[in-house]
MOPAC internal coordinates of N, CA, C and O (Angstrom, degrees):
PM7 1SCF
backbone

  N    0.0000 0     0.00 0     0.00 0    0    0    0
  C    1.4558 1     0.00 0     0.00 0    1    0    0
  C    1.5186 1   110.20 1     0.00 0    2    1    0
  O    1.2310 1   124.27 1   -49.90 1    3    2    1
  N    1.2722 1   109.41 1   130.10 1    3    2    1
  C    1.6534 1   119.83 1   164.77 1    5    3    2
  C    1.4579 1   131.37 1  -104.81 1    6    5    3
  O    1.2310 1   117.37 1   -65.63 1    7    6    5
  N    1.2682 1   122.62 1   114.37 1    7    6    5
  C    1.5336 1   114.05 1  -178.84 1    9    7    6
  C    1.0412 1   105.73 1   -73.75 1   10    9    7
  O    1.2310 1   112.06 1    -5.40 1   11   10    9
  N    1.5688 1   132.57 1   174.60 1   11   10    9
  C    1.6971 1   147.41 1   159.82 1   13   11   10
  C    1.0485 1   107.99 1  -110.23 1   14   13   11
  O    1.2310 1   113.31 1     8.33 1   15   14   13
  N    1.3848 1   130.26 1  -171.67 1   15   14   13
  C    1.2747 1   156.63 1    99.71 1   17   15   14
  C    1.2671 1   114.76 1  -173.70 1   18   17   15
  O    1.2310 1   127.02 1   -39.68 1   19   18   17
  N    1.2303 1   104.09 1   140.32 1   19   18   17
  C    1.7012 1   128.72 1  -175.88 1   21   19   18
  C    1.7899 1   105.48 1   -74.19 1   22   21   19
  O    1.2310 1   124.96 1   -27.91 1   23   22   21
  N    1.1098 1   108.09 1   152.09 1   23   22   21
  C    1.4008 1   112.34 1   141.60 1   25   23   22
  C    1.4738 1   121.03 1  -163.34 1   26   25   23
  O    1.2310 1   109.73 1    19.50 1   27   26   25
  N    0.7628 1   136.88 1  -160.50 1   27   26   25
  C    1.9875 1   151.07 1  -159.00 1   29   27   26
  C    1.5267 1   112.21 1    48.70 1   30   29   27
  O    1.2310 1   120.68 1  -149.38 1   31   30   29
  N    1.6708 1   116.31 1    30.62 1   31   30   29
  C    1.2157 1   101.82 1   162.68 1   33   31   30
  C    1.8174 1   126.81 1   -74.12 1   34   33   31
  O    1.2310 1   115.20 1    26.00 1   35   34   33
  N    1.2501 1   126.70 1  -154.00 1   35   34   33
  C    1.6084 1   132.68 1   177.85 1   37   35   34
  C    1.7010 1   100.87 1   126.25 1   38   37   35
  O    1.2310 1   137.91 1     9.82 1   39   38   37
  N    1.6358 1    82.90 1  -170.18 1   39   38   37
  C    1.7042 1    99.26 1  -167.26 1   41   39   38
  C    1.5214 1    99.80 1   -88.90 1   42   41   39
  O    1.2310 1   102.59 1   -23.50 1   43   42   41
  N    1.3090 1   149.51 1   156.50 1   43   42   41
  C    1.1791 1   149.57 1   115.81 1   45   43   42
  C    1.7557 1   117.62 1  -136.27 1   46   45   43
  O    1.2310 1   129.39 1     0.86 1   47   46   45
  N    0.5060 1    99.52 1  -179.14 1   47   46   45
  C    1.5569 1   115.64 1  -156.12 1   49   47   46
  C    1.2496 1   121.44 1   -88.15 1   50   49   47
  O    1.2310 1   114.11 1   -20.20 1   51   50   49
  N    1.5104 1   128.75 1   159.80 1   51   50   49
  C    1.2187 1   128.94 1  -150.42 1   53   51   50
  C    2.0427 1   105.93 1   -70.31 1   54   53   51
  O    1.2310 1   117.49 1   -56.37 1   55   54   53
  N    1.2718 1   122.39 1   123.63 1   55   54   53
  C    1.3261 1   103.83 1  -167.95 1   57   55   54
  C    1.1111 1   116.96 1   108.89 1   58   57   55
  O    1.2310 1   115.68 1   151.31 1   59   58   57
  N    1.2533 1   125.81 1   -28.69 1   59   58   57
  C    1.1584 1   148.86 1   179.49 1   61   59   58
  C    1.6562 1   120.38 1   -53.82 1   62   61   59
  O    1.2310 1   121.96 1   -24.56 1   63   62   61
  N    1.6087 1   113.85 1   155.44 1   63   62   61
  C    1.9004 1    95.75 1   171.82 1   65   63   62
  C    1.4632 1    81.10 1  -124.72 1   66   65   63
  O    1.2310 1   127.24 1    -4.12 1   67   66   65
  N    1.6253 1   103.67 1   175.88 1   67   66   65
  C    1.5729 1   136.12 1   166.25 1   69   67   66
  C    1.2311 1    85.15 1  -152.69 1   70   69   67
  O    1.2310 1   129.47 1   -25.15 1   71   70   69
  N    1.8723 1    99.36 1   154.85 1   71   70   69
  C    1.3314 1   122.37 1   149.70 1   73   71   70
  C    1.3898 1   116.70 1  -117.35 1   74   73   71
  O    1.2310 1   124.30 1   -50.08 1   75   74   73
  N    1.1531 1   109.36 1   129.92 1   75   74   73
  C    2.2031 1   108.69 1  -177.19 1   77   75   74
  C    1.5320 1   101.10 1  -101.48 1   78   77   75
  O    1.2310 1   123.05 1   -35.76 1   79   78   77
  N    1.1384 1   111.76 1   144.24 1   79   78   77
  C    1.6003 1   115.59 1  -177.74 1   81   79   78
  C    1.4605 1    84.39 1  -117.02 1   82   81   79
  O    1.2310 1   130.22 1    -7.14 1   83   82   81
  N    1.3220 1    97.89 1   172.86 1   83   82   81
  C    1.5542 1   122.19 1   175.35 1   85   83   82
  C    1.7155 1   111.44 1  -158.64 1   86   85   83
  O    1.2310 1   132.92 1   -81.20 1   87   86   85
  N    0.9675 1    92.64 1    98.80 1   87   86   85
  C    2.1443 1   123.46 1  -176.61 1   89   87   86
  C    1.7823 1    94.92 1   -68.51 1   90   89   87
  O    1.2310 1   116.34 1   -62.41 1   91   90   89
  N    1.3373 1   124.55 1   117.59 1   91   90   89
  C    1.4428 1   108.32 1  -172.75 1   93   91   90
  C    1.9249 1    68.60 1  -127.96 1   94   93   91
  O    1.2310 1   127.87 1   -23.45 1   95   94   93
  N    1.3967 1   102.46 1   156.55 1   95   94   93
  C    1.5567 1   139.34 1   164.82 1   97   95   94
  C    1.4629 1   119.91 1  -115.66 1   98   97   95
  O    1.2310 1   125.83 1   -26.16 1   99   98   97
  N    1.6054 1   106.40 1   153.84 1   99   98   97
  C    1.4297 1   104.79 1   175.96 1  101   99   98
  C    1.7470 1   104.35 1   103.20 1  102  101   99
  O    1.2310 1   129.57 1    -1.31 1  103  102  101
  N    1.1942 1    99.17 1   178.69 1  103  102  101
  C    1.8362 1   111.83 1  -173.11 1  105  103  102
  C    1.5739 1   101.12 1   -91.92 1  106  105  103
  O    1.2310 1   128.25 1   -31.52 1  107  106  105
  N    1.3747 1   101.72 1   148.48 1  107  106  105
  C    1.3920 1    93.08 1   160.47 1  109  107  106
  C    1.7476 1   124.87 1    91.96 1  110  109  107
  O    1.2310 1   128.42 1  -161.02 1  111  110  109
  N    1.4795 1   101.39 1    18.98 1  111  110  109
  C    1.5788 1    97.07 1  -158.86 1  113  111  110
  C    1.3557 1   104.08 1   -78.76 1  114  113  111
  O    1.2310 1   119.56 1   149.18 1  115  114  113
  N    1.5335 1   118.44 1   -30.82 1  115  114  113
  C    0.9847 1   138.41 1  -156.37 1  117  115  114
  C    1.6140 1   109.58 1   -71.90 1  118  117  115
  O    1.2310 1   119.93 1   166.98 1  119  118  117
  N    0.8973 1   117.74 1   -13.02 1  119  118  117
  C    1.6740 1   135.86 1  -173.93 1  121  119  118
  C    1.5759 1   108.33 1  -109.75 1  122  121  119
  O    1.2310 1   109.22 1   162.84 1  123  122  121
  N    1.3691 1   137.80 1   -17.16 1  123  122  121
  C    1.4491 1   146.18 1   146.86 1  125  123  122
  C    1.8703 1   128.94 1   -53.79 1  126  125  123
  O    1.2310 1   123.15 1   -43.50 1  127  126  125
  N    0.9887 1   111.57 1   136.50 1  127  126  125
  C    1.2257 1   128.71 1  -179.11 1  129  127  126
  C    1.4504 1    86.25 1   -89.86 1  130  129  127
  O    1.2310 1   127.33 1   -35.21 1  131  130  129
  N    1.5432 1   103.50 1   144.79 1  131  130  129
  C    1.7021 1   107.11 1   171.58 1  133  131  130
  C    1.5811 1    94.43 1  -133.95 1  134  133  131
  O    1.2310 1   124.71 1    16.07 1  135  134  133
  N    1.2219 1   108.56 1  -163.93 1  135  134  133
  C    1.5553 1   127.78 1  -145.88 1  137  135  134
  C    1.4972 1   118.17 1  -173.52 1  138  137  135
  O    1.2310 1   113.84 1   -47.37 1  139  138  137
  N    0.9349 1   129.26 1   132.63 1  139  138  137
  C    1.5097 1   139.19 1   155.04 1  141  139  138
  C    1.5135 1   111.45 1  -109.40 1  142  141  139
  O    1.2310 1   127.14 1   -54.53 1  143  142  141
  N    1.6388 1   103.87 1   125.47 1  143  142  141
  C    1.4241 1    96.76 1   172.30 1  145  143  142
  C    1.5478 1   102.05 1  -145.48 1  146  145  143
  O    1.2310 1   116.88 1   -24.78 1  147  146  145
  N    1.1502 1   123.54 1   155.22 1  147  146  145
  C    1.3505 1   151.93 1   153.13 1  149  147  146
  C    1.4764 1   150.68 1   -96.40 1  150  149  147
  O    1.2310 1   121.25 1   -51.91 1  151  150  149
  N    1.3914 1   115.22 1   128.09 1  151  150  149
  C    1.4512 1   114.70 1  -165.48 1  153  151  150
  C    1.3658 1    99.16 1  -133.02 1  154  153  151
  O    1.2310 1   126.36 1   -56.26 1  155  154  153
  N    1.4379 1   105.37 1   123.74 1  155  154  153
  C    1.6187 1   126.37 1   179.04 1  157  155  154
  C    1.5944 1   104.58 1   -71.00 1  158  157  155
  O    1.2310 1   117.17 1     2.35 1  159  158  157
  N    1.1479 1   122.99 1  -177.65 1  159  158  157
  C    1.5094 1   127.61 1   155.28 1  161  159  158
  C    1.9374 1   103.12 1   -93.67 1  162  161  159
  O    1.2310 1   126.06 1   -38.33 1  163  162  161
  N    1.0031 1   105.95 1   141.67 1  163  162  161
  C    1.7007 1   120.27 1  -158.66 1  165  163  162
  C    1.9035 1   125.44 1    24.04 1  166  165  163
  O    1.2310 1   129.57 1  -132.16 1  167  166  165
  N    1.6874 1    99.16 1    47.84 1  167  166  165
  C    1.2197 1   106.45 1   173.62 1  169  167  166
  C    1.8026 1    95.27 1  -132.98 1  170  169  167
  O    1.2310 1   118.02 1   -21.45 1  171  170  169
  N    0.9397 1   121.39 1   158.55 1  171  170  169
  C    1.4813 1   140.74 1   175.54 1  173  171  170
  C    1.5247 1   109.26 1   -59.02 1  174  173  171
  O    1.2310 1   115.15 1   -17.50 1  175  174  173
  N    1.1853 1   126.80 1   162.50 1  175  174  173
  C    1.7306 1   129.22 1   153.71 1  177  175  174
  C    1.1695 1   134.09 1   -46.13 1  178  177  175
  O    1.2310 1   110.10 1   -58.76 1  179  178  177
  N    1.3449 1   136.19 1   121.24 1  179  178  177
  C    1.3833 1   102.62 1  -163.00 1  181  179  178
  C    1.4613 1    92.85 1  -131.48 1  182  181  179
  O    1.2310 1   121.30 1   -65.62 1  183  182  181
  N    1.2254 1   115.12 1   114.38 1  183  182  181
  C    1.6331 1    97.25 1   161.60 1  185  183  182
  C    1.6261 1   139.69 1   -73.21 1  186  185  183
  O    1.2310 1   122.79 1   -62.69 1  187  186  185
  N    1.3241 1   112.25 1   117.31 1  187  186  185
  C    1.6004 1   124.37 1  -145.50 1  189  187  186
  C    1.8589 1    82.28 1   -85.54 1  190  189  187
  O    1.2310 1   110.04 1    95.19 1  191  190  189
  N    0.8203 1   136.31 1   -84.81 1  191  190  189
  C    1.6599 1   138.76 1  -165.94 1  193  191  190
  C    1.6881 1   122.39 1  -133.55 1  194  193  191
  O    1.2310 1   127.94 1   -45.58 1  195  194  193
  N    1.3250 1   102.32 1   134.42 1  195  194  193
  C    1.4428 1   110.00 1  -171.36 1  197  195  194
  C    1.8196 1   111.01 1  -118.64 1  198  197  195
  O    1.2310 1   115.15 1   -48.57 1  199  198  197
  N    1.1522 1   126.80 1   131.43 1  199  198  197
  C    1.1703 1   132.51 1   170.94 1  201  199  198
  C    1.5429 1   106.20 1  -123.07 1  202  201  199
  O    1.2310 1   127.96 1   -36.37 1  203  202  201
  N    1.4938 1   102.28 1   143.63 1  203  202  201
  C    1.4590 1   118.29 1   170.82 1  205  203  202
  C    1.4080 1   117.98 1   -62.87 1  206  205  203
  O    1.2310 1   121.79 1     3.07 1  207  206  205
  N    2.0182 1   114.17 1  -176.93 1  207  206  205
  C    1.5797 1    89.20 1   176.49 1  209  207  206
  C    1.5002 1   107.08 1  -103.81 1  210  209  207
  O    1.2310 1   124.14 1  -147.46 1  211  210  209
  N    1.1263 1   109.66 1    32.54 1  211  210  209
  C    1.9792 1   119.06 1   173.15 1  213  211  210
  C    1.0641 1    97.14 1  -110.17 1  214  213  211
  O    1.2310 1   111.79 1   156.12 1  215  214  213
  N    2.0654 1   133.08 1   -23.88 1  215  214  213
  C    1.3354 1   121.67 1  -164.41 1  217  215  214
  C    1.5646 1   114.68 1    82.22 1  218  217  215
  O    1.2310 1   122.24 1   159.30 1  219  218  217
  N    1.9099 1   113.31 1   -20.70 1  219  218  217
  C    1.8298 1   104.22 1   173.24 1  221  219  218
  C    1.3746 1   119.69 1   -78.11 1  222  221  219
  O    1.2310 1   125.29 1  -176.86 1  223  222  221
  N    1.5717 1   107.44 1     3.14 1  223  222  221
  C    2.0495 1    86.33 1   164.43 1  225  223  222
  C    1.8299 1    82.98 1  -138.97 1  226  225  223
  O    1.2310 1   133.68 1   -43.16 1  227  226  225
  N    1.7439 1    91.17 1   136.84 1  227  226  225
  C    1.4420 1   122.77 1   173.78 1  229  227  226
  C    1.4660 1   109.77 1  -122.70 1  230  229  227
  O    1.2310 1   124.13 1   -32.38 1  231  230  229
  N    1.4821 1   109.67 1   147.62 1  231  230  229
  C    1.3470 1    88.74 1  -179.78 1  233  231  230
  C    1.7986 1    99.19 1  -153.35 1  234  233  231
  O    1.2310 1    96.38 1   -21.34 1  235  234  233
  N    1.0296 1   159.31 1   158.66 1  235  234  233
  C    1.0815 1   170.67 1   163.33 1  237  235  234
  C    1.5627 1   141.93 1  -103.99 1  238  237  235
  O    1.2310 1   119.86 1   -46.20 1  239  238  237
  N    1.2239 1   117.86 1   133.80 1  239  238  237
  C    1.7563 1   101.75 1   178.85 1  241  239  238
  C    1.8613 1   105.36 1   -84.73 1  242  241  239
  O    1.2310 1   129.59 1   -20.22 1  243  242  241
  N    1.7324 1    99.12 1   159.78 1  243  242  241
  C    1.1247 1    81.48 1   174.54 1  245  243  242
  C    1.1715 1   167.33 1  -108.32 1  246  245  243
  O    1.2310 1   135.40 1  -143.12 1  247  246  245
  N    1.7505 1    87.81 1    36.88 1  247  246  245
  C    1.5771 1   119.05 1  -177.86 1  249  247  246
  C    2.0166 1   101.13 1   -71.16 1  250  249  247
  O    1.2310 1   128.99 1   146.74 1  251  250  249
  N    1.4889 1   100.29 1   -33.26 1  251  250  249
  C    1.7320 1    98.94 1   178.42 1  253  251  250
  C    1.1095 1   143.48 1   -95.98 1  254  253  251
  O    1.2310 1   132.50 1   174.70 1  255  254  253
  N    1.8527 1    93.46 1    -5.30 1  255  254  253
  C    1.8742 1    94.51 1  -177.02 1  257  255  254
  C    1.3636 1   117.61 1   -54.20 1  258  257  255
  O    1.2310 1   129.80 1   -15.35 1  259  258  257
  N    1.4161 1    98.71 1   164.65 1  259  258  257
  C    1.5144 1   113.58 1  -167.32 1  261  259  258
  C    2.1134 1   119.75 1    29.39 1  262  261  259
  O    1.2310 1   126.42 1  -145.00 1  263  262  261
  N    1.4231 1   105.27 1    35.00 1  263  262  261
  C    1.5666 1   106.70 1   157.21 1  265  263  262
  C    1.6825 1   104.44 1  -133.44 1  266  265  263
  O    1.2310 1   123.81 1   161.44 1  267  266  265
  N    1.6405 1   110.29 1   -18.56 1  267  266  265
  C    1.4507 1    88.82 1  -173.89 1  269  267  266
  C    1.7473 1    94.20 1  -127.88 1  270  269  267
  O    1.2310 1   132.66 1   -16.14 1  271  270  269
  N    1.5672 1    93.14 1   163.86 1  271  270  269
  C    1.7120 1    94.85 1  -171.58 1  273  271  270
  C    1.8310 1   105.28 1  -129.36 1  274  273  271
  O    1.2310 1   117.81 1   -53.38 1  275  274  273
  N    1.2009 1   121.78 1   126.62 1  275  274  273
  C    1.3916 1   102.09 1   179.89 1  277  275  274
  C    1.9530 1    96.06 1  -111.44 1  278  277  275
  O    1.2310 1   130.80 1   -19.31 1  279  278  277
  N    1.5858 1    96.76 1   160.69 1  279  278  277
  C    1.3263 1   112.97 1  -178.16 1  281  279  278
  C    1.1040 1   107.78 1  -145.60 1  282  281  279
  O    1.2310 1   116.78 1     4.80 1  283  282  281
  N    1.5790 1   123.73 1  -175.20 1  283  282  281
  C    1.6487 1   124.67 1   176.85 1  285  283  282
  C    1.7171 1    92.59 1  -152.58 1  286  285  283
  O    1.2310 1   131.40 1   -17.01 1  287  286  285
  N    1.1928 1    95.61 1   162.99 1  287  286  285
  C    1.6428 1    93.51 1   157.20 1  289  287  286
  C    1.6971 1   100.15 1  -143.49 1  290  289  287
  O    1.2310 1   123.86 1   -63.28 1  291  290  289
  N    1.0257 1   110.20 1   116.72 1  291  290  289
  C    1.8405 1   116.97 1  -176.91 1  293  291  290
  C    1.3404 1   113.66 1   -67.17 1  294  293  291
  O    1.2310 1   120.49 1   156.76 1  295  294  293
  N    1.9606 1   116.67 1   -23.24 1  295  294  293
  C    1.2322 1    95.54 1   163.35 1  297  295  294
  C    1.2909 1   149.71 1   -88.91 1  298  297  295
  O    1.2310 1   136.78 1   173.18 1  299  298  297
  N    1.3511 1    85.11 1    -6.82 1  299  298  297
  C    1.7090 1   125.76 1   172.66 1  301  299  298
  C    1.9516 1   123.63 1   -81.28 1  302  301  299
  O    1.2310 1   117.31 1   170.72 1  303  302  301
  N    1.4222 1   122.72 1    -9.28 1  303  302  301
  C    1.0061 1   161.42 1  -151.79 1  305  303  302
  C    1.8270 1    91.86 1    25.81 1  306  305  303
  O    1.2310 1   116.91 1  -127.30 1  307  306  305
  N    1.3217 1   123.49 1    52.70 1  307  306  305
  C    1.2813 1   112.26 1  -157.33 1  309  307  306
  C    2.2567 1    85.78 1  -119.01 1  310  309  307
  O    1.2310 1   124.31 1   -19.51 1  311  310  309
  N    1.3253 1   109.34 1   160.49 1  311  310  309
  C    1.3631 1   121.74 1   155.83 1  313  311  310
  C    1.4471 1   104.70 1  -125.58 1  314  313  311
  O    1.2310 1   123.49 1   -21.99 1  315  314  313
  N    1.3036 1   110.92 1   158.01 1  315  314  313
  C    1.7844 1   108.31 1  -170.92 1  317  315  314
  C    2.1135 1    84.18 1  -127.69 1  318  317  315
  O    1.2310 1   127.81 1   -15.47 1  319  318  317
  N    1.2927 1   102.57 1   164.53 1  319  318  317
  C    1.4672 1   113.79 1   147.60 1  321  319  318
  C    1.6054 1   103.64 1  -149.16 1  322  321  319
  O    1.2310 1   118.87 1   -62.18 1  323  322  321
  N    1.2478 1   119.77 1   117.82 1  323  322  321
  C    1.5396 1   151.98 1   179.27 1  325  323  322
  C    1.7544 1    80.90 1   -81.29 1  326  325  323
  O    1.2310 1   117.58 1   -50.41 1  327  326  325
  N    1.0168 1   122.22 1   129.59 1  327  326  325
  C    1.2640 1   138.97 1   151.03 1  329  327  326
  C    2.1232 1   118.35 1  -141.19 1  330  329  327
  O    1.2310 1   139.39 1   -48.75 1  331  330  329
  N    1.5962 1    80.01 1   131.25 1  331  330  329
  C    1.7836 1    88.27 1  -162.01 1  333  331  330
  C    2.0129 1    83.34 1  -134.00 1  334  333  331
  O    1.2310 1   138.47 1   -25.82 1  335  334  333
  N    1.5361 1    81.80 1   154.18 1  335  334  333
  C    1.6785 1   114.16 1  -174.04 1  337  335  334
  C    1.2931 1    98.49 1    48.40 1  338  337  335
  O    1.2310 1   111.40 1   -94.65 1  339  338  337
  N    1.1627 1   133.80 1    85.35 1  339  338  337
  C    1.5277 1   154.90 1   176.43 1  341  339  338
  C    1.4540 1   107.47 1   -76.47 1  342  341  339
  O    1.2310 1   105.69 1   -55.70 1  343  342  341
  N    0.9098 1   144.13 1   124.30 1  343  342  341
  C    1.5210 1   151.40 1   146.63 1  345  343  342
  C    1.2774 1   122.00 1   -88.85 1  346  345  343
  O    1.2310 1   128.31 1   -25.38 1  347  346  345
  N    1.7576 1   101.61 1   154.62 1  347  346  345
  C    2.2510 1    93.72 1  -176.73 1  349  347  346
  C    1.5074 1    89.99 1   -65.01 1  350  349  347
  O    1.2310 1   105.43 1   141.08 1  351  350  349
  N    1.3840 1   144.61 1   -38.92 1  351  350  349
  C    1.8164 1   121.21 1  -175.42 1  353  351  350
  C    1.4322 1   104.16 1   -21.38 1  354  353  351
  O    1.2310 1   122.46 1   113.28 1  355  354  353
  N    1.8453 1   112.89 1   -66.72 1  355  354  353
  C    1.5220 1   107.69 1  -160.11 1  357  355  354
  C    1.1778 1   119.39 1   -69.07 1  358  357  355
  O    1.2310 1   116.55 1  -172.63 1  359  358  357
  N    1.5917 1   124.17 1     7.37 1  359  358  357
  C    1.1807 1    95.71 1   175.88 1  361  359  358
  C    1.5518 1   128.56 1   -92.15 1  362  361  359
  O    1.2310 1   120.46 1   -29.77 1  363  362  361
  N    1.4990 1   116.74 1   150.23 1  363  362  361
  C    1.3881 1   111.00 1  -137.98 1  365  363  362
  C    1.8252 1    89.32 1  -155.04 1  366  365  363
  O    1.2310 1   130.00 1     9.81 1  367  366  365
  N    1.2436 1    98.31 1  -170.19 1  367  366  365
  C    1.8114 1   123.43 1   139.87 1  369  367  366
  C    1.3303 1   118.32 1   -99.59 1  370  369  367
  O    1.2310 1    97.70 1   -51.68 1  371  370  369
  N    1.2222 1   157.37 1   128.32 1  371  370  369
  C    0.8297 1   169.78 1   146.67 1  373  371  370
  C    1.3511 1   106.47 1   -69.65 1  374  373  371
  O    1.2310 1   118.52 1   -33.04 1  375  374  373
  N    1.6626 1   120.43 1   146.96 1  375  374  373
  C    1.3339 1   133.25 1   165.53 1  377  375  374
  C    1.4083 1   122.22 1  -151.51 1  378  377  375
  O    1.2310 1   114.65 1   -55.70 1  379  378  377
  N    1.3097 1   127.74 1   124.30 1  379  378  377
  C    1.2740 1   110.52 1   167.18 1  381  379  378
  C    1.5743 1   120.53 1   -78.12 1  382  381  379
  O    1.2310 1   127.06 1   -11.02 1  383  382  381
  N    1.5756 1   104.02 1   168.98 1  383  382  381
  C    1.7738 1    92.85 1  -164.11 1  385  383  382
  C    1.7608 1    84.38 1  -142.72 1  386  385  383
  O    1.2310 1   115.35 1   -33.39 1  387  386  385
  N    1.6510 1   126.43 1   146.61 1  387  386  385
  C    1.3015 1   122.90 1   157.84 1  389  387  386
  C    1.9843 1   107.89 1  -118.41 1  390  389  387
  O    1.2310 1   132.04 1   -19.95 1  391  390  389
  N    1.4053 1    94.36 1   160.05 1  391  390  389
  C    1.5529 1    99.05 1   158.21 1  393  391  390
  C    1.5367 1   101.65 1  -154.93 1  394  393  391
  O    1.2310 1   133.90 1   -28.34 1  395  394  393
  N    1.2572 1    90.73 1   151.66 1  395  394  393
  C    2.1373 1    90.78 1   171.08 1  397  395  394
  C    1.7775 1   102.68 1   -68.90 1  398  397  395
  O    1.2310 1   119.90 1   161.56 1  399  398  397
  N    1.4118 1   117.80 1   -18.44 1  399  398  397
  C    1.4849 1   113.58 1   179.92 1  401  399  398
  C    1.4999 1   114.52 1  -108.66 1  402  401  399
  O    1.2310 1   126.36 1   -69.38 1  403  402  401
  N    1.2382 1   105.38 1   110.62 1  403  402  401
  C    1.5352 1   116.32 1  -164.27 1  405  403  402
  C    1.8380 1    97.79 1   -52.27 1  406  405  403
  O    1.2310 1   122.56 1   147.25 1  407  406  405
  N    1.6278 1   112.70 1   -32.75 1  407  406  405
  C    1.3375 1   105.80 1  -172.81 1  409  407  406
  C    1.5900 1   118.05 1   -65.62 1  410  409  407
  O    1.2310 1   117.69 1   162.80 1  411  410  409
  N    1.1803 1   122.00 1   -17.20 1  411  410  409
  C    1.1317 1   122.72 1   168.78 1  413  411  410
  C    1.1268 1   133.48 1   -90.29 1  414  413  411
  O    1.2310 1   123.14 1   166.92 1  415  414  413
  N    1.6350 1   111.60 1   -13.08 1  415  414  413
  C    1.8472 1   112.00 1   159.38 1  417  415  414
  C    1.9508 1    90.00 1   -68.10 1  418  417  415
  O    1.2310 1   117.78 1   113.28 1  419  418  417
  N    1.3202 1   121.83 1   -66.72 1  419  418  417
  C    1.0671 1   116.20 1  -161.01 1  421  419  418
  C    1.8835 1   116.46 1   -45.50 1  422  421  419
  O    1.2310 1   125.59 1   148.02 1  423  422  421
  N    1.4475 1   106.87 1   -31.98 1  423  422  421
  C    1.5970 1   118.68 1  -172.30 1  425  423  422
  C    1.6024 1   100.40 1   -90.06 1  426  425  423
  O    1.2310 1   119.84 1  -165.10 1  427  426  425
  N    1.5538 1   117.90 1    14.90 1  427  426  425
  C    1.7250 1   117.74 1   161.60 1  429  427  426
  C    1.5512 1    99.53 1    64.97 1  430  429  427
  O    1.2310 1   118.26 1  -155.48 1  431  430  429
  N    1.5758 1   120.92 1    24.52 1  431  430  429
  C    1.4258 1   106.27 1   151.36 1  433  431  430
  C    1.6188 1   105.52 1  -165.29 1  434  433  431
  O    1.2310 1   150.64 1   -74.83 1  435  434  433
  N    1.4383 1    57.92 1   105.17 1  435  434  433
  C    2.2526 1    97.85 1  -175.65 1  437  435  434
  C    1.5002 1    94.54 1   -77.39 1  438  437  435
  O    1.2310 1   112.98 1   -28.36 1  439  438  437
  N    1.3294 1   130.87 1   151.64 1  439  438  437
  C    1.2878 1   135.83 1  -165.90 1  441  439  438
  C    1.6217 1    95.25 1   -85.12 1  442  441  439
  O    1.2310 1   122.09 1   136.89 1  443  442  441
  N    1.9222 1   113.60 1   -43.11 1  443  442  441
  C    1.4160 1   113.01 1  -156.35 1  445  443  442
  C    1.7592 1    93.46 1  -117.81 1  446  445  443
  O    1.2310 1   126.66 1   -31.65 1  447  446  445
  N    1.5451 1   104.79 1   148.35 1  447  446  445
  C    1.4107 1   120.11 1  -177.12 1  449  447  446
  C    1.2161 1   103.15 1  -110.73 1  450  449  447
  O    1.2310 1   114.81 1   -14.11 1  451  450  449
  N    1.2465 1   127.44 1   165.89 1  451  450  449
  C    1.2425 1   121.47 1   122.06 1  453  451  450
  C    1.5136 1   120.74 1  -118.57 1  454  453  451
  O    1.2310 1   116.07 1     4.89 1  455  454  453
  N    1.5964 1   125.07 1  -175.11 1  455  454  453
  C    1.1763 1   128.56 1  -150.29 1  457  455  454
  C    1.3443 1   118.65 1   -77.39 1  458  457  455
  O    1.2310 1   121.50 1   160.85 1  459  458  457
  N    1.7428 1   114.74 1   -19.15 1  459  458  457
  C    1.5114 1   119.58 1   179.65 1  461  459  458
  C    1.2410 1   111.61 1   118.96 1  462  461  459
  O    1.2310 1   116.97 1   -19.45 1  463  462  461
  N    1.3475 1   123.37 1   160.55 1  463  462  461
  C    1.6014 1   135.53 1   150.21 1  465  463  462
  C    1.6226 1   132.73 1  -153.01 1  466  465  463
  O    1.2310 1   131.28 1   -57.51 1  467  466  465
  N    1.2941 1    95.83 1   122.49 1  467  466  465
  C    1.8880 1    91.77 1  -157.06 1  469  467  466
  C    1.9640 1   111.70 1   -63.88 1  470  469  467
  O    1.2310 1   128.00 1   -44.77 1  471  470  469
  N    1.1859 1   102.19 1   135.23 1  471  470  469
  C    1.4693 1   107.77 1   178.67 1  473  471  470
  C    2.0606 1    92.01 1  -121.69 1  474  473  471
  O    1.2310 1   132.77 1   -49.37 1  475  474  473
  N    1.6384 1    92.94 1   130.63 1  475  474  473
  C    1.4891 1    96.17 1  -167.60 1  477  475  474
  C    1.6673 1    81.33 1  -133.77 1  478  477  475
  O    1.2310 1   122.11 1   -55.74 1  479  478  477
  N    1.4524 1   113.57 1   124.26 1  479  478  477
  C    1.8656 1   110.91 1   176.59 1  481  479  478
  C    1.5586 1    91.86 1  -119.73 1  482  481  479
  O    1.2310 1   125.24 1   -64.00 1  483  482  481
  N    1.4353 1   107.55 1   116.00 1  483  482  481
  C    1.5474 1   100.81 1  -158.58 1  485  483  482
  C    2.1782 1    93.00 1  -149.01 1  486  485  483
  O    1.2310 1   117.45 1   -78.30 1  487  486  485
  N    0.9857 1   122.45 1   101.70 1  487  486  485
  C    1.7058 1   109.05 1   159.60 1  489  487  486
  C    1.3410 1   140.29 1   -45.60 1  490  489  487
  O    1.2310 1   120.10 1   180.00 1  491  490  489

């Protein structure tokens, strides 16, 4: 079992950066594929960036290349997403997501959630 939870969401402004962490609990984190994903109000799920559990395959959608960066630190049981030049598009919920099978963060159904954090890029 893996816990979540997000944090460093809020409002800032068009241009703007945030970084969202994601605090995971439990054994074993270090061997999980994680995920950042996002859900608009009347748009679908989208998964924004996926890292392995070594961190050597990253991958991105392509509303974010080259503005957002995801990382982990295994000793920290933490995942980060650095997001820079923000637009109102991204603003969303955000969630991080784990699975021990990287194919299923990538196939949009990660076994473990967590609860979310609103990112609003608004003037």
């Amino acid at each position: 079992q893996v816990q979540l939870v997000e944090s460093g969401g809020g409002l800032v402004q068009p241009g703007g950066s945030l970084r969202l962490s994601c605090a995971a609990s439990g054994r074993a984190f270090s061997s999980y594929a994680m995920g950042w994903f996002r859900k608009a109000p009347g748009k679908e799920r989208e998964l924004v960036a996926y890292i392995s559990w070594n961190s050597a395959s990253k991958t991105y959608a392509d509303s974010v290349k080259g503005r957002f960066t995801i990382s982990r630190d295994n000793a920290k049981n933490t995942v980060y997403l650095q997001m820079n030049s923000l637009k109102p598009e991204d603003t969303a919920v955000y969630y991080c997501a784990a699975d021990s099978l990287g194919s299923k963060v990538r196939g949009n159904i990660p076994s473990y959630w967590g609860p979310g954090t609103q990112v609003t890029v608004s003037s």
